[in-house]
N, C-alpha and C positions, 0 to 999 in steps of 0.2 A: 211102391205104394201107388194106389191111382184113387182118386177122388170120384165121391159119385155128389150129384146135385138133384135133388128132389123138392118138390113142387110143395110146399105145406098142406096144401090146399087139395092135392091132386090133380090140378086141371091140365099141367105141363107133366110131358112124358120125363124119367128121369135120364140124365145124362150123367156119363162116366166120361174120365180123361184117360186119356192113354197112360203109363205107368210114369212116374217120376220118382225118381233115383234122388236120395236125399242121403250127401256123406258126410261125414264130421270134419271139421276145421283138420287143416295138416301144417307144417313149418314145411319154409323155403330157405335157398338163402340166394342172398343177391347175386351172388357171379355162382357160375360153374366150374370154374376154373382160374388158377393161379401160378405164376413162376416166379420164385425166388433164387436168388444164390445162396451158397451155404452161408451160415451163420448172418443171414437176414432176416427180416421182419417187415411186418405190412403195416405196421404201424395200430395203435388202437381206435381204429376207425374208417378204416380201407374196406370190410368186409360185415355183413351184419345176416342175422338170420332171423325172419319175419314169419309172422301168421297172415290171412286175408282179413283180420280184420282188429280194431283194438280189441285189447283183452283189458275184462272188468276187475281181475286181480293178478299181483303179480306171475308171472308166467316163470318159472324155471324152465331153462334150456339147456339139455345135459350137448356137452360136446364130446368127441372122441377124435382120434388121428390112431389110423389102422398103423401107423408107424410110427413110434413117438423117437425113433432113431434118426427119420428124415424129418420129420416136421412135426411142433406143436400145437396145439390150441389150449386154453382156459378149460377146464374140467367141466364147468357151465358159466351161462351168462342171465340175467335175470330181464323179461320183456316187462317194463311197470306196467302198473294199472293205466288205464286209457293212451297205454302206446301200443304199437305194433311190431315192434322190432326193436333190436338190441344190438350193439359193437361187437366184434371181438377182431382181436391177433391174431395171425399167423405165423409161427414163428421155424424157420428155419434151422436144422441138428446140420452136424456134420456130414452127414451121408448124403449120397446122390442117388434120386429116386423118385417113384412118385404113390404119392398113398391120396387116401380118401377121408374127409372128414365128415362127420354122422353127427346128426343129429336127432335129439328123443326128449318128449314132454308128455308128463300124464296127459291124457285126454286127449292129446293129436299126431296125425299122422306122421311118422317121419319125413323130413326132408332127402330127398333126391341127394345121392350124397354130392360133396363139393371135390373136384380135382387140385391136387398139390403137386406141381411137379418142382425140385429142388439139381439145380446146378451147381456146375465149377461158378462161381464168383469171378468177380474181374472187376476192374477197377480203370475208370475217365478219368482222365483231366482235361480240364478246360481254364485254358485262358485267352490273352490275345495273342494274336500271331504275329502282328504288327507292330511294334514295340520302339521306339527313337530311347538315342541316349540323353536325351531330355528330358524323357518323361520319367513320372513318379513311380512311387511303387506297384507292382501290379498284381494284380488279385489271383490266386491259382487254388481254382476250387478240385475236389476229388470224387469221381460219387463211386458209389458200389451198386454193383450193376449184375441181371442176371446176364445167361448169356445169350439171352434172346434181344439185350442191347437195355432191359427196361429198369430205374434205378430204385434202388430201395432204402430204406432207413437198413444201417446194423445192430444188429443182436445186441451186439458189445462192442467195445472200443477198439478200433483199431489204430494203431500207430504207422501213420506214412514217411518215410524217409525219400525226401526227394534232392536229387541231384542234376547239375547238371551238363550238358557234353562239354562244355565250354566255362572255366571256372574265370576266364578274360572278363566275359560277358554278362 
């Protein structure tokens, strides 16, 4: 479209603007990309998917995962009135792979899709290293981790059986 400006009066000659490109609201979503290990999750509030600006009613946001064998999302999430974005999960299947999650709302563009890539799992521990026979009991925490080293909340429960080389000690 280009706008033209005219004089009411006619005294001023009329002036045209160069063309402006006017497109309708589209959805984003916060990261482009994500790695989990199998049977993890991003937790409900790691990743959200937004509009540019608030929306005056609620907004449905249909979600999809081109693989629901490697990884899930929520079927949609709802943007309220005077917000502009909304949560959702990531959730981690048993496969190893990497899919794409999609996003679609009446009235706006889709979003650029998001990257899922899902790993072997593996599993930290952390405690002290430096430990007297005086001391109290000591704390040994476990996390679940991709395998790009970064940790995650799990899906489901898992049971740790820990041992250790020295049953002296």
């Amino acid at each position: 479209a280009s706008l033209t400006f005219a004089d009411s009066a006619g005294v001023l000659p009329s002036i045209t603007t160069g063309t402006v490109t006017v497109t309708g609201p589209s959805l984003a979503f916060n990261s482009g990309s994500t790695t989990l290990g199998m049977r993890q999750t991003t937790g409900s509030s790691s990743y959200y998917i937004y509009t540019q600006n608030n929306v005056s009613a609620a907004l449905t946001v249909n979600l999809v995962s081109t693989d629901t064998r490697v990884a899930t999302v929520p079927a949609s999430v709802t943007i309220p009135a005077g917000s502009y974005y909304a949560y959702f999960a990531v959730t981690a299947q048993d496969t190893v792979g990497t899919i794409q999650i999609q996003a679609t709302a009446t009235g706006f563009g889709p979003a650029p899709p998001m990257t899922v890539q899902v790993t072997q799992p593996k599993f930290v521990i952390s405690t002290s290293s430096s430990v007297r026979t005086t001391s109290g009991a000591q704390v040994i925490t476990v996390y679940a981790m991709d395998a790009n080293g970064n940790w995650h909340y799990t899906a489901e429960p898992v049971t740790v059986t820990l041992a250790s080389s020295s049953g002296a000690v």
